[in-house]
N, C-alpha and C positions, 0 to 999 in steps of 0.2 A: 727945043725946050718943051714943046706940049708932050713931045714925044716922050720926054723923060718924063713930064710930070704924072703921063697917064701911068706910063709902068711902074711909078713909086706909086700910086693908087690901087694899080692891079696888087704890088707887093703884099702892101698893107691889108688886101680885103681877103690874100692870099692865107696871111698869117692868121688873121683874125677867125678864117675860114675853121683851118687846122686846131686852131684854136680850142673852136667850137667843136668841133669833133674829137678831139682827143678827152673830151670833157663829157659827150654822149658816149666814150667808148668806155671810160671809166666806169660813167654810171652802169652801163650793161654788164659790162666784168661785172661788176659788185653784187648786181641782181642777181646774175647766172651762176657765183661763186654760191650767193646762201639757197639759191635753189637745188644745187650740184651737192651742196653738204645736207641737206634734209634726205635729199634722193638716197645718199651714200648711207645715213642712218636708217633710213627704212629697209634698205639692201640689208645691211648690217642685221637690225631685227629679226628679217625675216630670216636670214643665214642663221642665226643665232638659234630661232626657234626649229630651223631645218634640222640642223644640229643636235639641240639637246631637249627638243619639245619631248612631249609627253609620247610621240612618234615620230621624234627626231633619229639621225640619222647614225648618232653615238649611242643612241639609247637603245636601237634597234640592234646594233652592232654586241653592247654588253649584253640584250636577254639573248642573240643570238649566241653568243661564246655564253652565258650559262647554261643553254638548251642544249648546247653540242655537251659541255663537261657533264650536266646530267645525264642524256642519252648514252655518252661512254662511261658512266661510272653504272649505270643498268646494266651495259650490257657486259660488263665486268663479272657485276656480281649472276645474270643470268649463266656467262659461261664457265664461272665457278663451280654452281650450285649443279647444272648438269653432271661436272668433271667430278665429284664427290661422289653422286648419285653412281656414275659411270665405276670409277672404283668400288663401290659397295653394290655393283650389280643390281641396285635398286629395290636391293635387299631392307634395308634399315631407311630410317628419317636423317637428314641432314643435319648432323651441330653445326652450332655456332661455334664452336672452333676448328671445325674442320671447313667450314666455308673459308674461314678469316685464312687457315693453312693455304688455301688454295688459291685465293684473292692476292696473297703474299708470293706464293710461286709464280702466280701469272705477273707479277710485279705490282700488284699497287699495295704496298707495304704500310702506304697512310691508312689501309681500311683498319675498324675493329669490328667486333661482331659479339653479339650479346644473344641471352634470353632463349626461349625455348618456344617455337610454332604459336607465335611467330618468331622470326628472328629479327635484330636492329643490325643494320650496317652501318656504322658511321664515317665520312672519307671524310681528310683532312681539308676539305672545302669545306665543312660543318654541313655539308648535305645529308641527311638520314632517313634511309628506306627501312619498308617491313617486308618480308619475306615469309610468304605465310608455308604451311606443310606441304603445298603441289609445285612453288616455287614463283607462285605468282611474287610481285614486284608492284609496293604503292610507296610515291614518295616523290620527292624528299618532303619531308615536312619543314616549315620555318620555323624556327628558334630564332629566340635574343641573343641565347647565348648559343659561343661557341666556343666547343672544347674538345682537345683535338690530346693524346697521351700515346708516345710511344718509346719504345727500347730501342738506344742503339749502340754502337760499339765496335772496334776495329776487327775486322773478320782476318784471319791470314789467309792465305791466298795459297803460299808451298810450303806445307810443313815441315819444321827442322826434320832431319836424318841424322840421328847418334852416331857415334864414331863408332867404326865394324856393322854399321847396317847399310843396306840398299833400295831402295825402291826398285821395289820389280816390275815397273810400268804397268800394273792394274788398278784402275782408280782413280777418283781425283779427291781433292778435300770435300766434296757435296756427296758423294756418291761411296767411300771410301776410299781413303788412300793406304796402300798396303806396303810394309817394309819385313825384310827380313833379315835375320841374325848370319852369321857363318854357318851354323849346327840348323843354318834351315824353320829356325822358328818363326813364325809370322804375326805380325801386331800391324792394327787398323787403326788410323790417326780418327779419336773422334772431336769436331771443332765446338771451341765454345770464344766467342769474342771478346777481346778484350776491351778495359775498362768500360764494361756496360755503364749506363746512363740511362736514365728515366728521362724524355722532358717531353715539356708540357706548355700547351698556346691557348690562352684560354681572353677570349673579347666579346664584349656587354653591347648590344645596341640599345638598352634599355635602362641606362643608367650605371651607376657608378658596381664595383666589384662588392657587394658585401662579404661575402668570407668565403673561403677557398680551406677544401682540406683533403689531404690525401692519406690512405690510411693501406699500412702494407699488410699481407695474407691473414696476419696476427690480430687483427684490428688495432693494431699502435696506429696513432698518427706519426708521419712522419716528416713531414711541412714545418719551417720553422714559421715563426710567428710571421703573419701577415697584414699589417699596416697598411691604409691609405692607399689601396689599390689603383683606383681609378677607373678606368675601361676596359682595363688590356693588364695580360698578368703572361710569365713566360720564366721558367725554367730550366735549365740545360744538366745543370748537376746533380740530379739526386739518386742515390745511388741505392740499386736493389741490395735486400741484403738474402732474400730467398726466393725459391721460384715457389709459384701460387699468384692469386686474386689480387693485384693492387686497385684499391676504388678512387675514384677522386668526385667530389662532391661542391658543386658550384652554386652559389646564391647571390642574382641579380634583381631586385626590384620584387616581383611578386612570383620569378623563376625561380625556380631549382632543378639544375642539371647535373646528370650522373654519367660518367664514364668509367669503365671499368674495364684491365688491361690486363692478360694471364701472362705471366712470366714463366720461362721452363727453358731458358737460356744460356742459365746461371749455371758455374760449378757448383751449387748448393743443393741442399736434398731438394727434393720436391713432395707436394702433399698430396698424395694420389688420393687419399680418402678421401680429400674434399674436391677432388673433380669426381668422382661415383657418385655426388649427391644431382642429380639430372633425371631427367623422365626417365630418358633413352636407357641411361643404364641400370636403372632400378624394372625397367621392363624385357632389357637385356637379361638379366641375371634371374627370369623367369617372375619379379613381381608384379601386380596387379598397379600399381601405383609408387609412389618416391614416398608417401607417408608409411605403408604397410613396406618397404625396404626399408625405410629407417628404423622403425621398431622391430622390426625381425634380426637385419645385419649388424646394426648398429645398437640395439637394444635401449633405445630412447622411449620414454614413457608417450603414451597414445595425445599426440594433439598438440605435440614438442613442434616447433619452427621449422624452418632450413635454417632459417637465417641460428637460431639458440643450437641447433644441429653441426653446423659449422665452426660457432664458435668454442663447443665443446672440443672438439679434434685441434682448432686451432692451437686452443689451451695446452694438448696434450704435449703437440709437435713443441710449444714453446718452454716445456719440463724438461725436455731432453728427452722424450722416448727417443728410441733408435736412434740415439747419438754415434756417431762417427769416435773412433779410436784412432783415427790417422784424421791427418788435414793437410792436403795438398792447392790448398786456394790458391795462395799467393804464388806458386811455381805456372799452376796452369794457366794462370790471368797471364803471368809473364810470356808465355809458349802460347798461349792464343789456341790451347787443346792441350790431350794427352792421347795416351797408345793405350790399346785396350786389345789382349792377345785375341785372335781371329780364330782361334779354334778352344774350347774345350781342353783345358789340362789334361796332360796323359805324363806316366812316370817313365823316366828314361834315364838308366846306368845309376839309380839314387837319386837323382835329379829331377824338376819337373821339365817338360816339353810344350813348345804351343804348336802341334804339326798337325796335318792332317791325316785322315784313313788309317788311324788307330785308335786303341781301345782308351774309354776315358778314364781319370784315376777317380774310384770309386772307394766307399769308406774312408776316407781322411777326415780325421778332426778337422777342425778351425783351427787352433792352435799350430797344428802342422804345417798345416795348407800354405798358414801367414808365414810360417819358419820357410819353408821351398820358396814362396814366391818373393820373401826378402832376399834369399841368398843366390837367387837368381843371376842376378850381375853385380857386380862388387864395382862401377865404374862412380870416376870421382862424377862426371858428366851429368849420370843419370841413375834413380834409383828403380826399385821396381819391389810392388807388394800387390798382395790382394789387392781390390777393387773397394775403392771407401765406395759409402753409401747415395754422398752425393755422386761420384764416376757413373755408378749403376745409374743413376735417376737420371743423368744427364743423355746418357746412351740412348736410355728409351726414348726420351724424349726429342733429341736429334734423329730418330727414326721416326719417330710420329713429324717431326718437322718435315720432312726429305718426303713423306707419302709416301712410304713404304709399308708402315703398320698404322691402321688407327687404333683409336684410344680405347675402342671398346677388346679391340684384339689384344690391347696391353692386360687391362683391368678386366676383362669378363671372359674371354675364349681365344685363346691362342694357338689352337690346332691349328690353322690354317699355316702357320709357320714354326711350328715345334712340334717336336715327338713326343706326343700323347699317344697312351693305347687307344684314344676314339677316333683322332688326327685323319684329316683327308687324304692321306698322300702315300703313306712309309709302308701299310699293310700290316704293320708289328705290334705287339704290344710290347718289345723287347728293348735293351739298351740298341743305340746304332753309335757304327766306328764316328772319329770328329770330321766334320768336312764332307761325309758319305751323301746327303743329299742337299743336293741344290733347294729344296724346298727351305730345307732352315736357315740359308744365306740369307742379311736382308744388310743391305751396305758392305757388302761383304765379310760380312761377320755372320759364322757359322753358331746353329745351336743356343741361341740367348736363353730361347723358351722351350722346354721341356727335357728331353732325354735326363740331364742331370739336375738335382738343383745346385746352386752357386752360394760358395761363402762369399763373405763379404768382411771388412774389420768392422761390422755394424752391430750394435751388441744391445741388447733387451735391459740388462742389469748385469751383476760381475759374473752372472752363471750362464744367463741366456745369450746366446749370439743368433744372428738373422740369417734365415737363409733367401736367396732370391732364385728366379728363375722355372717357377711352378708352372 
């Protein structure tokens, strides 16, 4: 009996023991859980602050990724501006649209490029350098706003080939792509993309959008009404309707931002008078200055604008001067291009010819010219005429694209690649056969610039018609 009674005592002092202790362990958990959670937020804080501090570790990471996309959009536009330089022998000063040409070859197709020594590059990051005459690079500068404008539209890739023609494997659609007839005549695909588009990205750190306007080569606007903007404004449809200057003008808060986009893409004519209005080409063409070229060439009264300068010519181009008699828009938007003969006209059995290493047809009316090159082909497929006004403009201007000819070689001196009696290359002051020198190729296209001049269906008024290729 004692025996038992002590081990029901031991029992009891047993449990009471356990008791006790499962009741100190409680309480300790309970401590050690709110100490465990404090510690864990202060962990948390400091993670927090490692992270997104003021020299946290995401923060470090985004100015690192904007310091790389700045350093590769420098050295973009540095080895652009060499590549320019490099083509003009370092002969002339850099444009700004022959950087922007070259910015676009190299592929960064977001750049734009404006303005005269200095130049503005703007990339679709809204980063914007200046670029001054020796090629120095200071930037980007911060803006509120950003606005960002560019062209695009379905490029084709292999150009249709008319029923009875061949690709004769010279060329490609960048470079020219060559086809020829059965009788041997040869025609250069030149590309123009389809359903161009304008669009436009345009966002406010600085408060809500006040007004947005876009205004095409004409000075029309051409933005439908815009409303209630907010921070962020974005475009996709707006459709050029000519090549030249489109501007777009942005007003946020106490900002005002300007971008400006040159279009030369189009099957539409293009304003060459108003790309001559620049230093470079008014000191090209032998002037002292762009004011004393405007009153000399342009015959503007002394102390007239650029800007009252421009809009003069705009005005002219929006009369109808040298309106187009044919209109092939809609077929070439369809075809994503058209064919432009490779050689120089030459007369064959009554007939006209596009071949090479013969004599060009000289003396022909307009009137004529349009009669041969209509009855050309009689296919239900395809027609074939003189060269409207826009074809001409777009030609050149896909060569000025490709860096084959620049602008001043279009518009100020073209010896370099046509037969002029001053021309670097032919020795002659004489006609030469079509195709005879490789100097006048440029895309494969022989002759653009000099030996003959070119009709066109481009006509002055009912008497005067145009010629091209001076």
């Amino acid at each position: 009996m004692p025996k038992i009674k002590i081990k029901s005592k031991n029992v009891k002092n047993k449990e009471g023991q356990d008791n006790m202790k499962n009741k100190k362990n409680n309480g300790i958990t309970l401590i050690a859980l709110v100490i465990t959670i404090i510690v864990l937020l202060i962990l948390a804080g400091v993670t927090i602050a490692t992270l997104t501090g003021e020299n946290g570790i995401l923060t470090r990471a985004s100015q690192a990724s904007e310091q790389t996309e700045i350093a590769e959009e420098k050295e973009q536009i540095s080895l652009a501006y060499t590549g320019v330089l490099a083509d003009k022998n370092g002969q002339a000063d850099v444009t700004a649209e022959e950087l922007k040409n070259e910015l676009h070859r190299n592929g960064r197709t977001d750049a734009m490029a404006s303005g005269t020594n200095p130049i503005t590059v703007t990339f679709e990051s809204g980063n914007e350098y200046t670029i001054d005459a020796n090629g120095g690079i200071t930037g980007p500068t911060v803006s509120n706003i950003t606005a960002t404008m560019k062209i695009v539209g379905e490029k084709v890739t292999t150009p249709p080939v008319p029923t009875g023609f061949t690709y004769i494997g010279e060329g490609t659609v960048d470079t020219g792509y060559v086809i020829q007839d059965s009788n041997g005549n040869e025609f250069v695909w030149v590309p123009v993309d389809k359903n161009q588009k304008i669009q436009i990205n345009v966002t406010s750190k600085s408060g809500n959008i006040e007004s947005i306007s876009l205004t095409d080569p004409y000075g029309d606007e051409i933005l439908p009404d815009t409303n209630n903007l907010g921070t962020s404004y974005s475009n996709t449809e707006i459709e050029p309707t000519i090549n030249g200057t489109y501007k777009l003008t942005v007003v946020a808060g106490e900002e005002t931002k300007e971008v400006e986009l040159n279009v030369k893409s189009l099957y539409a004519k293009r304003m060459w008078k108003l790309d001559m209005l620049t230093e470079e080409i008014a000191k090209a063409k032998g002037y002292e200055n762009l004011d004393q070229f405007m009153q000399d060439y342009f015959r503007m009264p002394e102390g007239t604008s650029v800007e009252d300068t421009k809009a003069m010519i705009a005005s002219s181009y929006k009369q109808g001067m040298f309106a187009d008699t044919e209109d092939y828009t809609n077929q070439v938007n369809a075809n994503g291009g058209f064919y432009i003969g490779r050689y120089e006209a030459s007369e064959s059995s009554g007939g006209v010819a596009i071949v090479g290493d013969v004599t060009p047809w000289n003396n022909i009316s307009q009137i004529n010219a349009l009669s041969y090159a209509n009855s050309m082909y009689t296919s239900s497929e395809f027609t074939s005429s003189l060269l409207t006004g826009a074809a001409w403009d777009r030609t050149l201007s896909w060569l000025e694209e490709t860096g084959e000819v620049t602008l001043e070689e279009i518009i100020v001196d073209s010896k370099r690649w046509g037969n002029y009696a001053d021309d670097t290359f032919s020795g002659t002051t004489s006609l030469i056969n079509t195709g005879s020198m490789t100097q006048t190729r440029v895309n494969n296209i022989y002759d653009l610039a000099g030996n003959l001049f070119e009709w066109t269906t481009e006509a002055f008024n009912t008497d005067g018609r145009v010629v091209r290729g001076r």
